[in-house]
C-alpha positions in Angstrom: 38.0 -45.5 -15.7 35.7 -44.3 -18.1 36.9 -44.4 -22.0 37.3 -40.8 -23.7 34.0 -41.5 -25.5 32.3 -41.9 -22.8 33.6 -39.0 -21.2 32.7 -37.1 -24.0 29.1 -38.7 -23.3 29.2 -37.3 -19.6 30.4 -34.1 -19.7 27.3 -32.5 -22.0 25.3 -34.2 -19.7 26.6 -32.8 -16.5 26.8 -29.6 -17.7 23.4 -29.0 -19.0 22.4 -30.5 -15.4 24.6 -27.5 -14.0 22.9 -25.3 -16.1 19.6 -26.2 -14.9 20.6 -26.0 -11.8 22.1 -22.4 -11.9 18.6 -21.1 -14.3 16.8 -22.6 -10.6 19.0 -20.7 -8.5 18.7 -17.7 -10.7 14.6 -18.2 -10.4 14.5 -19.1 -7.2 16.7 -15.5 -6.4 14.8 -13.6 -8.5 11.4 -14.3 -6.9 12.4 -13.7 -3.6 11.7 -10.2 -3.2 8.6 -10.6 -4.9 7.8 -13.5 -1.8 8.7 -10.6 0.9 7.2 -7.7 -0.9 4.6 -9.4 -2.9 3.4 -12.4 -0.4 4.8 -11.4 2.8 2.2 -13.2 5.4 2.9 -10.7 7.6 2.1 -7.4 5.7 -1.0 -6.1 3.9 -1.6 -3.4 1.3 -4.5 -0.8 1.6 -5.9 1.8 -0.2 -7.4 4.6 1.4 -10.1 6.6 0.4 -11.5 10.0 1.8 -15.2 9.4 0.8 -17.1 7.5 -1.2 -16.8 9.5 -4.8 -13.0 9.0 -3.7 -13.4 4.6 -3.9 -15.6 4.9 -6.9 -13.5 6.8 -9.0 -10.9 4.2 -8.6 -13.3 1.0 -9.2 -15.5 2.5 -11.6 -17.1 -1.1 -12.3 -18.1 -1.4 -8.6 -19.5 1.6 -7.7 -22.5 -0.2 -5.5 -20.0 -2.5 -3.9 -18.0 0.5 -2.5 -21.3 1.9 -1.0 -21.3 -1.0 0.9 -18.0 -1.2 2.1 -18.1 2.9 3.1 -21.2 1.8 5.0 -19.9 -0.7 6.7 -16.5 1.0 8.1 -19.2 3.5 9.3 -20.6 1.5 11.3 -17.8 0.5 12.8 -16.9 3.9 13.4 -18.5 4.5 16.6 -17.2 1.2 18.1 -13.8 1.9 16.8 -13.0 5.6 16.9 -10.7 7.0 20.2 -12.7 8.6 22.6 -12.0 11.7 24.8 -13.7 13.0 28.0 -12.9 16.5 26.6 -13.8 18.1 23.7 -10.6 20.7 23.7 -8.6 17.6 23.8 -10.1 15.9 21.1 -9.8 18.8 19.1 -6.5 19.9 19.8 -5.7 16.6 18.3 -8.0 16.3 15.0 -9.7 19.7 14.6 -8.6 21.3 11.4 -9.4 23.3 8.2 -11.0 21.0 5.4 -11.1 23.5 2.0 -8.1 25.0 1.7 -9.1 27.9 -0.1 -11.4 28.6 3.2 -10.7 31.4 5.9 -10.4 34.4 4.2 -9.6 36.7 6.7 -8.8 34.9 8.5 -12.1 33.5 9.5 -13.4 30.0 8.7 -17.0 28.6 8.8 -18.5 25.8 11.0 -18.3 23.7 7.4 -14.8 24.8 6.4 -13.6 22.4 9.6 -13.5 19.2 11.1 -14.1 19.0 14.3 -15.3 16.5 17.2 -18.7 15.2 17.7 -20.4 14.7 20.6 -21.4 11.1 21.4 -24.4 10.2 23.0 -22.6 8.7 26.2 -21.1 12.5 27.0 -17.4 11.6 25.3 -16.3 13.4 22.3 -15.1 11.4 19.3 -13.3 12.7 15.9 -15.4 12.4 12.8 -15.6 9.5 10.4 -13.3 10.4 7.5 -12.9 7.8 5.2 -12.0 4.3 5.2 -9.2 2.0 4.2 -9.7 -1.5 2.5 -7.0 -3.9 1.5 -5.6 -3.5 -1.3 -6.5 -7.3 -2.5 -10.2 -7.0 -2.4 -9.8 -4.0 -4.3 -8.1 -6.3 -6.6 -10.6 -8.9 -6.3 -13.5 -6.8 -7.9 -11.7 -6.6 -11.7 -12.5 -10.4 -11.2 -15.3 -10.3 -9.4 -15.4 -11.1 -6.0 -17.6 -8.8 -4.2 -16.8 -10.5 -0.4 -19.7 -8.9 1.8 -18.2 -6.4 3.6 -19.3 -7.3 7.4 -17.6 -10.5 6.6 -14.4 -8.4 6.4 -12.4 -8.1 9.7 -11.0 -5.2 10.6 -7.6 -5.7 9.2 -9.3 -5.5 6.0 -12.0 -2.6 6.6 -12.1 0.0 9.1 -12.5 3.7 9.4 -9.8 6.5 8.9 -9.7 9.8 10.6 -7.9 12.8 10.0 -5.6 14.2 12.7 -3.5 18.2 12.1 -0.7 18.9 10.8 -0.2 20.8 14.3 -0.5 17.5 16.2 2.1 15.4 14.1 4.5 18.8 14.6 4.2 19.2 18.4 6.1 17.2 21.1 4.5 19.2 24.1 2.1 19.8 26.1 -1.4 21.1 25.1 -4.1 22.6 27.4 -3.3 26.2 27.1 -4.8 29.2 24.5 -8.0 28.8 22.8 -9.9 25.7 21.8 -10.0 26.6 18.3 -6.6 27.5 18.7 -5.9 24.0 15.9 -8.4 24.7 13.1 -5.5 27.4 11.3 -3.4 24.6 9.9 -4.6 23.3 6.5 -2.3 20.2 6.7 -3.9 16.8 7.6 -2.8 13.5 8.1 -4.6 10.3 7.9 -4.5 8.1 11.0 -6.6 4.7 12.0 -8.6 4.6 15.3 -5.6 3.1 17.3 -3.1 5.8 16.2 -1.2 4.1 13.4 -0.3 6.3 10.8 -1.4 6.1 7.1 0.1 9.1 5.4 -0.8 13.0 4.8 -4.2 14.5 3.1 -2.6 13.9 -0.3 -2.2 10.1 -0.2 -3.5 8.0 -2.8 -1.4 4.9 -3.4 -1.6 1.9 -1.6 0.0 1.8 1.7 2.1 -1.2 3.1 1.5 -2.3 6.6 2.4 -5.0 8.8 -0.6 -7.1 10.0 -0.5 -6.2 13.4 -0.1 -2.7 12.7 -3.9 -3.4 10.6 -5.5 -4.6 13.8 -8.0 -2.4 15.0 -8.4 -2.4 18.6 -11.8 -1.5 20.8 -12.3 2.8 21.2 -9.5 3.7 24.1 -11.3 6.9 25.8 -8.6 9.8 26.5 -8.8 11.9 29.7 -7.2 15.4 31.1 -5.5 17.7 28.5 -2.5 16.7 27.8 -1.3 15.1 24.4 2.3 14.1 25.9 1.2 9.9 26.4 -2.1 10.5 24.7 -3.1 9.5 20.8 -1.5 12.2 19.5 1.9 11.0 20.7 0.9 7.6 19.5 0.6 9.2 16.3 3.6 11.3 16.2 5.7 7.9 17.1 3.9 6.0 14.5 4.5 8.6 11.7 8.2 8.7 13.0 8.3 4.9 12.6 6.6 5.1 8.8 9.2 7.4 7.5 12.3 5.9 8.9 
């Protein structure tokens, strides 16, 4: 049995022992969330940017490198981007008005919208209209590290495009009333080629993203005119999903 002294002797010892261990716990409890929000393996950050002006305003020190990287996910662009074997279809799901101060009277010019362009296979296609990066090579350039962008899969580059407001908002059929009968709304959404959705036309911080959600898939061609099963239901279910 030990003496009193030398329980005296034990007992600091234990307890700054204790102590350490509790400051561990409290570290090690502390950092998790910063392990499933910060390193998650299994999500991503990206930033998405409407043009090119839009990714040099936010890296002002690597202007030329985001010329690269908006080349790049515009060349991907006609590998990537959903096809459709109609153009009302492909319109009734991405046509819309760009300038918002456009249309007076009701009327808007050829350059006030978006609409679908014609590829040279005889499918229709929405426009290239921006491009997302993650968020870490973004991160990468205050350092740096300019990673060539056609080394980038497509997880980590890829083109945007902008679907209506009207799209998101319907649960129906389409295929009746005029073609043009989407360019009124002024509200647009961004979306990636294999319908996952990104957020509206105002979005400008980073958006978090599960990896799989990331992963572009081949162009998927669309045919008939309805939406119901179509990418503008993948959208709808996607957007549904992001705000729950």
């Amino acid at each position: 049995m030990a003496t009193q002294d030398e329980a005296n002797a034990i007992l600091p010892t234990r307890t700054r022992r204790q102590k350490r261990s509790q400051t561990a716990t409290l570290v090690l409890m502390g950092a998790t969330p910063f392990v499933v929000l910060g390193l998650d393996p299994l999500h991503s950050e990206v930033r998405v940017f409407r043009d090119l002006q839009a990714c040099q305003t936010a890296l002002p020190g690597a202007q030329d490198y985001c010329e690269t990287l908006n080349a790049e996910a515009a060349n991907r662009h006609p590998s990537l981007a959903p096809k459709y074997t109609s153009r009302h279809q492909c319109e009734s799901d991405f046509a819309h008005v760009t300038v918002n101060n456009s249309c007076e009277n009701g009327w808007c010019g050829i350059d006030d919208l978006s609409i679908c362009e014609r590829t040279a296979d005889g499918y229709y296609r929405p426009p290239f209209s921006g491009f997302l990066v993650d968020q870490s090579i973004l991160d990468g350039t205050y350092e740096g590290s300019k990673p060539a962008p056609e080394t980038l899969d497509d997880r980590q580059l890829q083109p945007v495009y902008s679907i209506s407001d009207e799209t998101l908002s319907s649960s129906g059929d389409e295929g009746q009333g005029s073609t043009y009968r989407s360019h009124t709304p002024f509200l647009w959404h961004y979306v990636m080629a294999n319908g996952q959705y990104l957020g509206n036309q105002n979005l400008r911080d980073p958006v978090t993203r599960t990896k799989s959600q990331l992963a572009a898939s081949t162009s998927r061609t669309f045919t008939g005119t309805s939406q119901r099963g179509g990418f503008g239901s993948t959208a709808r279910q996607t957007m549904q999903a992001a705000r729950s």
